[in-house]
N, C-alpha and C positions, 0 to 999 in steps of 0.2 A: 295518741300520736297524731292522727289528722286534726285537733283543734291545736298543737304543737305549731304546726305546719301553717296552717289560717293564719293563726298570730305573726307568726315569723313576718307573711306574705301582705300580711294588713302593714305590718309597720315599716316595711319599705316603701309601700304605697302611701302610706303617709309621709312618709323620709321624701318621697319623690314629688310628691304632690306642697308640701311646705318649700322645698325649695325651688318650684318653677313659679310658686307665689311671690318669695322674696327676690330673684329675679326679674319676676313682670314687675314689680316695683321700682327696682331699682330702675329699670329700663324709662318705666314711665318718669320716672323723675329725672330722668337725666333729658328727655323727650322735653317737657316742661322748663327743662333750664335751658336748654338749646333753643326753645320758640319765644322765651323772655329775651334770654340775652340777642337775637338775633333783633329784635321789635326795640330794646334798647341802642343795640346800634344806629338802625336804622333811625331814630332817632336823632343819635345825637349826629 
């Protein structure tokens, strides 16, 4: 029963941990589109 339990508790921490990864990505990339296109304005 308690390695039942582990397991459960490991895979939301994984469930949790994969999606604040693919969020800080997303984030970041949106971060890098916003500091190009702002260098591009400034630009042109």
């Amino acid at each position: 029963m308690k390695k039942n339990n582990q397991n459960k508790e490991k895979r939301k921490y994984d469930k949790g941990q994969i999606f604040v990864k693919v969020m800080a990505g997303i984030l970041a990339l949106l971060m890098l589109g916003a500091g190009c296109m702002t260098i591009i304005y400034a630009i042109i």
